[in-house]
Legacy VTK file of the C-alpha trace (Angstrom):
# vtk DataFile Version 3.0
C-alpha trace
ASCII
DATASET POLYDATA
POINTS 77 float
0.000 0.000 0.000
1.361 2.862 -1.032
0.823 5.811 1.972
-0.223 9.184 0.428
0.065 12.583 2.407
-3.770 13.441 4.122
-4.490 9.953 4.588
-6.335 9.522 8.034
-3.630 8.481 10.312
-5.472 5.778 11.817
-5.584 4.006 8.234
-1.716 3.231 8.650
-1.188 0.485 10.484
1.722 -1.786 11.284
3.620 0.919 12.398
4.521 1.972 15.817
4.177 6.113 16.592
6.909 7.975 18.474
6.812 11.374 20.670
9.480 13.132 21.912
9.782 12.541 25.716
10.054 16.165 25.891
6.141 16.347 25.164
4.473 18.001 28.208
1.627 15.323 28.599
-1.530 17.221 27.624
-1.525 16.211 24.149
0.658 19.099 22.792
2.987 16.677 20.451
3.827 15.243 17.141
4.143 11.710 16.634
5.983 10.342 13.813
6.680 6.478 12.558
8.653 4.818 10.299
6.680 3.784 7.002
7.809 0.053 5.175
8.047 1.769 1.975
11.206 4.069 3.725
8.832 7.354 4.451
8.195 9.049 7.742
4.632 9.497 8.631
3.618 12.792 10.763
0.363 13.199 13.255
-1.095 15.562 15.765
-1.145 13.639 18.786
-4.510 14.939 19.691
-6.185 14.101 16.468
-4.756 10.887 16.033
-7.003 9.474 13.645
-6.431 12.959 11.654
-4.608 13.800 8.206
-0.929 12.263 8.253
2.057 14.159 6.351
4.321 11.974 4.699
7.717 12.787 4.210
10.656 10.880 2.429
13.730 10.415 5.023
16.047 13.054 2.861
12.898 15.505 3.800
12.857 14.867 7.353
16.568 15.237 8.125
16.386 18.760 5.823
14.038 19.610 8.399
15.985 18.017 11.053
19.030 20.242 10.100
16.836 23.154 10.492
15.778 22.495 13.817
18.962 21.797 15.254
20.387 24.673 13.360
17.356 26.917 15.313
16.216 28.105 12.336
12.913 27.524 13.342
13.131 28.729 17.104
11.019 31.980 16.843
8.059 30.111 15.858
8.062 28.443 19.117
8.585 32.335 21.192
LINES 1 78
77 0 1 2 3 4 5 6 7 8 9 10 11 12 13 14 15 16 17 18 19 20 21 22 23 24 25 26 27 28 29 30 31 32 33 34 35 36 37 38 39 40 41 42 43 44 45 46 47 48 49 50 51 52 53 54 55 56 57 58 59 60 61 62 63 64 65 66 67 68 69 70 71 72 73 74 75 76
C-alpha cells in the first residue's frame, strides 16, 4: 500500500508512533513512525485518527538540520 500525504492516520497500520519525551503530557505533540516503503509518517497527537504528512527520510533530516540549526526557534517564542 502505497501511503499518500492526508491519509487519516489511523488508516496506517503496522507501524509503531513515536513522541518526543520532551512532550508536556496534555496532548501538545507530534508523533511520527517509520513507514515500510522508507517514508516518515507525521500526526497531531490529539487528532490521532487525523490527516498524516508523509515525508521521504532526505525531507525529514532537511528539516531536522533546520531544527537543530534553530532556524525555526522563533516560531516556538
Amino acid at each position: 500500500m502505497m501511503i499518500k500525504n492526508g491519509v487519516p492516520a489511523g488508516e496506517i497500520t503496522g507501524v509503531t508512533w513515536l513522541k518526543a519525551r520532551a512532550s508536556v503530557g496534555a496532548g501538545e505533540c507530534v508523533e511520527v513512525a517509520s513507514l515500510p516503503e522508507g517514508g516518515v509518517a507525521m500526526r497531531n497527537s490529539r487528532h490521532p485518527d487525523g490527516p498524516a504528512l508523509i515525508f521521504t527520510k532526505a525531507e525529514l533530516r532537511a528539516f531536522l538540520t533546520g531544527v537543530k540549526d534553530s532556524e525555526f526557534d522563533d516560531l516556538a517564542a
